[in-house]
VMD Tcl script that draws the C-alpha trace (Angstrom):
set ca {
  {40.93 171.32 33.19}
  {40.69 167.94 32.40}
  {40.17 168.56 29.11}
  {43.78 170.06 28.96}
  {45.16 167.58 31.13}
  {44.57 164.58 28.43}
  {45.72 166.61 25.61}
  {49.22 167.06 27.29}
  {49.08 163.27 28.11}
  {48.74 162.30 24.54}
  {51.68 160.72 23.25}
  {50.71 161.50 19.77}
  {50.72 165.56 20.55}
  {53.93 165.08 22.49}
  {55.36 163.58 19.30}
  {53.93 166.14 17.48}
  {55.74 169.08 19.38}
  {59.30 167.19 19.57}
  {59.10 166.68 15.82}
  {58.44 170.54 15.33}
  {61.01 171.63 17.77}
  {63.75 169.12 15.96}
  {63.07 170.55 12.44}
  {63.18 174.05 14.42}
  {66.67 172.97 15.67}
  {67.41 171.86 12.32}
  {65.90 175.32 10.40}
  {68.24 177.14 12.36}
  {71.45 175.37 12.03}
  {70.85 175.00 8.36}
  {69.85 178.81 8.39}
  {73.68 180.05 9.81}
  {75.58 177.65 7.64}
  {73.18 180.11 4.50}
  {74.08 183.23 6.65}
  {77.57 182.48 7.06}
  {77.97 181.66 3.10}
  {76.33 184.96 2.65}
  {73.15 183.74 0.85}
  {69.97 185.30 0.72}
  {68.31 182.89 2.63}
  {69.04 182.86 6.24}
  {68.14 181.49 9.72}
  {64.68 183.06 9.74}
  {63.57 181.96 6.01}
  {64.90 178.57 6.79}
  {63.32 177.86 10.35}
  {59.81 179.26 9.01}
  {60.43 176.47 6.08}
  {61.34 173.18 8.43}
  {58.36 173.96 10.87}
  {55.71 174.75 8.61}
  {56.98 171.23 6.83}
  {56.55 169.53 10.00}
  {53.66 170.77 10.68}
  {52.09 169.84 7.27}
  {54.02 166.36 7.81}
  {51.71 165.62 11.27}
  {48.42 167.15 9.60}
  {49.05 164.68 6.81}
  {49.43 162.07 9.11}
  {46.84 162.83 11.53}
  {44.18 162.93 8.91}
  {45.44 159.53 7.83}
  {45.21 158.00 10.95}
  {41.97 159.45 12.06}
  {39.65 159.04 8.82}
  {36.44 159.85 10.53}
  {37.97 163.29 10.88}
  {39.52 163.77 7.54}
  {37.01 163.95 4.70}
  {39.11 162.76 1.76}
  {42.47 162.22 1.12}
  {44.24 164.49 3.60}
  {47.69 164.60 2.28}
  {45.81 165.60 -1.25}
  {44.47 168.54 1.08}
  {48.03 169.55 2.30}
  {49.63 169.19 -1.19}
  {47.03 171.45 -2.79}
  {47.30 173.98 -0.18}
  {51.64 174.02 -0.29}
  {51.43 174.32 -3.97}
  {48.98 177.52 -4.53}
  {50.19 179.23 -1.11}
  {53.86 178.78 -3.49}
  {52.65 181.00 -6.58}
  {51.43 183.23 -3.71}
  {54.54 183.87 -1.84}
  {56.41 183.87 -4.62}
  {54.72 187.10 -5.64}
  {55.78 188.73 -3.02}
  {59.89 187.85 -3.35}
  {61.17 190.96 -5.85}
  {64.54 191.58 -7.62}
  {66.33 194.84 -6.51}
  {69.78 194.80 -8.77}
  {71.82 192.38 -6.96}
  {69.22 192.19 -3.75}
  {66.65 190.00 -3.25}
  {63.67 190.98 -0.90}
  {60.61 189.48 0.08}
  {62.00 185.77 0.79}
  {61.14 185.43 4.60}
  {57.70 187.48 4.21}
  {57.03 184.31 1.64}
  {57.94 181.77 4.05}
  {55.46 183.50 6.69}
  {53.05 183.03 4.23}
  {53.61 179.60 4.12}
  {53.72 179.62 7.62}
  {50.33 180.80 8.21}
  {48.84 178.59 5.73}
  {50.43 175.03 7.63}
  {49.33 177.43 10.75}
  {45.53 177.49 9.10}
  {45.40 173.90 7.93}
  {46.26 172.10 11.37}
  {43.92 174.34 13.38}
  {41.47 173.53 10.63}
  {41.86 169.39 11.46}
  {42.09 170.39 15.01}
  {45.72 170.24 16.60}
  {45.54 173.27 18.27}
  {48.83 172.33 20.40}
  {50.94 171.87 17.11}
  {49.67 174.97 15.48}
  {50.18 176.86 19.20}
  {53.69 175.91 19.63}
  {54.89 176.75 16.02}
  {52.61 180.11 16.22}
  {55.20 181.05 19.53}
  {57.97 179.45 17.88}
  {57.62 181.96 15.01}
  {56.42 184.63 16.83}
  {59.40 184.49 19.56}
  {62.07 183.61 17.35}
  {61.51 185.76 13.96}
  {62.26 188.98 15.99}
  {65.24 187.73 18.04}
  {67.36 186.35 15.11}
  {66.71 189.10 13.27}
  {68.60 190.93 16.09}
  {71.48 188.28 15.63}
  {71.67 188.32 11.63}
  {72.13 192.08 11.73}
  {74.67 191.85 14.63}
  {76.67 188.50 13.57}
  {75.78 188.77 9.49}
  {75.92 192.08 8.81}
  {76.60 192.19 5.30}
  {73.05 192.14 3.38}
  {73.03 194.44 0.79}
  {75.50 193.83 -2.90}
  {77.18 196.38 -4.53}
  {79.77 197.27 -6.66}
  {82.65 199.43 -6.15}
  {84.63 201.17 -8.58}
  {88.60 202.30 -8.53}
  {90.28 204.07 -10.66}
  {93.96 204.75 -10.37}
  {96.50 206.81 -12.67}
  {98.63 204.03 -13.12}
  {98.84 200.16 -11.76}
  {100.93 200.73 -8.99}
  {98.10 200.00 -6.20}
  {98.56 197.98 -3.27}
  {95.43 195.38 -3.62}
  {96.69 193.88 0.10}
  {95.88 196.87 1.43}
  {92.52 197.73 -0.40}
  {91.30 194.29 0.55}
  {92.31 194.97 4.36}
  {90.69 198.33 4.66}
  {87.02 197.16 3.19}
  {87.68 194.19 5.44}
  {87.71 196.45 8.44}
  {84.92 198.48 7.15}
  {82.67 195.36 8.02}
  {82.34 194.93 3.34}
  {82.77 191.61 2.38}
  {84.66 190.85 -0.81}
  {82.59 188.58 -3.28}
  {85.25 189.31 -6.87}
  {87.50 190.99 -8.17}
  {88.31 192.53 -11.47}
  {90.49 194.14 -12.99}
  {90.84 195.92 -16.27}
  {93.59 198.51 -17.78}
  {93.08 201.23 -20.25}
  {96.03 201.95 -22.28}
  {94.86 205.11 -23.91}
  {93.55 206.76 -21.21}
  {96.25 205.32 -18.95}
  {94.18 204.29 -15.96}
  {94.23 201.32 -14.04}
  {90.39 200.11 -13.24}
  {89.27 197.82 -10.50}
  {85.65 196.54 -9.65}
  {85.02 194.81 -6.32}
  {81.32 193.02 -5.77}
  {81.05 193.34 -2.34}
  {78.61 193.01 0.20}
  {77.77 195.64 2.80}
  {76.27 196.13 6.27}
  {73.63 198.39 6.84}
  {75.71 201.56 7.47}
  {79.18 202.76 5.90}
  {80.93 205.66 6.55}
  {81.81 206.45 2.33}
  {84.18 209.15 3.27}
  {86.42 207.94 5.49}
  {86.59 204.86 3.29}
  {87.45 207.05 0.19}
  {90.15 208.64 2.61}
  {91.68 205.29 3.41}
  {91.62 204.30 -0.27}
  {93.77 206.69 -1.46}
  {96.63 205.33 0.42}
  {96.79 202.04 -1.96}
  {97.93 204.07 -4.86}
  {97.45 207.20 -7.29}
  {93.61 206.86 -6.79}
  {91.63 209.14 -9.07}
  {87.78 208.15 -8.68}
  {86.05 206.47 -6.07}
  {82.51 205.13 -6.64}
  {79.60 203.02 -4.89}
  {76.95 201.53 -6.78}
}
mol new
graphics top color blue
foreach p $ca { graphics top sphere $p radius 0.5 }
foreach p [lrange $ca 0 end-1] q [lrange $ca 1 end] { graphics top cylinder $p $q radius 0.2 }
display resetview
C-alpha cells in the first residue's frame, strides 16, 4: 500500500499522466477538425498518434534522467523502435479504389509498441493510463464517427440524361438528404449520342437506400441510367 501511495505522490508520474491526457485532448480535437474535412484519418487514428508520442516523449526523458536505469542512449532506443514499428504498420494500411483501410489498426500498433517500451523502463502508471485511455475511448468514438461522420466510403455516381435540361439544384439537394456528401462534379455532353453525362464523387454512409434514390433522381430531368460505383 505504501508502495502505491508514493507512486501517486510523485510529481514526476503526475506530470507524466497530465502530459498524456493533454496530447489526448489534443488527438481528439485535431481528430474532428480530419473527420469533419472528411479525411481518412479521424479522431481515433489521431488520439492513438498524440498519446503514444507522449508516451515515447516521457520514456525518452525518463531514461535520460535516470541513467542507472537506462542502459544506453534511451531516446536512440525509442527512435529505433518508432521507426521499424512504421514499416510494420504501414503494412497493414491497404488501398481499396478510393478507400483507404487499415490506418487506425496501424496506429494501435504503434500504440502497443510506446505501450511495450515504457512498461519495459518501468512506468507502469503512464503505460496504465494510456492502455484505458485507448481501450475506453477507441470503442466510444467509433460510436460517434459513425453517428456524427457518417460518410466513409467514396464512390462515384453516374447520370445520364436524354438531353441537358436537368435541374443540378435539385440533384445536389436530394443526395444531400440521403446523408452522400458531394466531393466534384463533372460534367460531359455527347453530341452523337445526344446524352447529357454527369459524374458526382461522393462520399457515402454505411447504408443507402439505391432505389428510392434512383426514384428521386428522375425528377431532375429526362434521366435514362442511374449507376453506383
Amino acid at each position: 500500500m505504501d508502495f502505491i501511495n508514493n507512486i501517486f505522490a510523485d510529481h514526476f508520474m503526475a506530470e507524466c499522466c497530465f502530459k498524456i491526457f493533454l496530447s489526448a485532448a489534443f488527438g481528439i480535437i485535431l481528430g474532428v477538425e480530419r473527420s469533419n474535412r472528411m479525411h481518412a484519418i479521424g479522431i481515433r487514428t489521431m488520439l492513438l498518434i498524440t498519446t503514444s508520442c507522449a508516451l515515447l516523449g516521457v520514456l525518452s526523458y525518463y531514461g535520460a534522467e535516470n541513467p542507472a536505469k537506462a542502459l544506453g542512449d534511451p531516446t536512440r532506443i525509442a527512435a529505433g523502435v518508432v521507426t521499424g514499428v512504421g514499416f510494420l504498420g504501414g503494412g497493414v494500411i491497404m488501398h481499396q479504389g478510393f478507400n483507404i483501410k487499415g490506418i487506425t489498426t496501424a496506429a494501435l500498433i504503434w500504440t502497443a509498441a510506446a505501450l511495450g517500451l515504457s512498461v519495459g523502463y518501468g512506468l507502469y502508471i503512464p503505460a496504465v493510463v494510456v492502455f484505458v485511455l485507448v481501450i475506453l475511448t477507441l470503442p466510444l468514438f467509433k460510436k460517434i464517427e459513425r453517428t456524427y461522420f457518417p460518410a466513409s466510403r467514396i464512390k462515384t455516381i453516374h447520370l445520364i440524361y436524354s438531353n441537358d435540361d436537368v435541374d443540378m439544384e435539385s440533384v445536389k439537394k436530394i443526395l444531400t438528404s440521403c446523408g452522400i456528401f458531394l466531393r466534384d462534379i463533372n460534367y460531359s455532353n455527347s453530341f452523337e449520342e445526344d446524352k447529357f453525362k454527369v459524374e458526382i464523387i461522393v462520399n457515402t454512409p454505411a447504408i443507402v437506400d439505391f432505389a428510392a434514390l434512383g426514384k428521386k433522381l428522375k425528377k431532375t430531368g429526362e434521366l435514362a441510367k442511374f449507376s453506383f460505383q
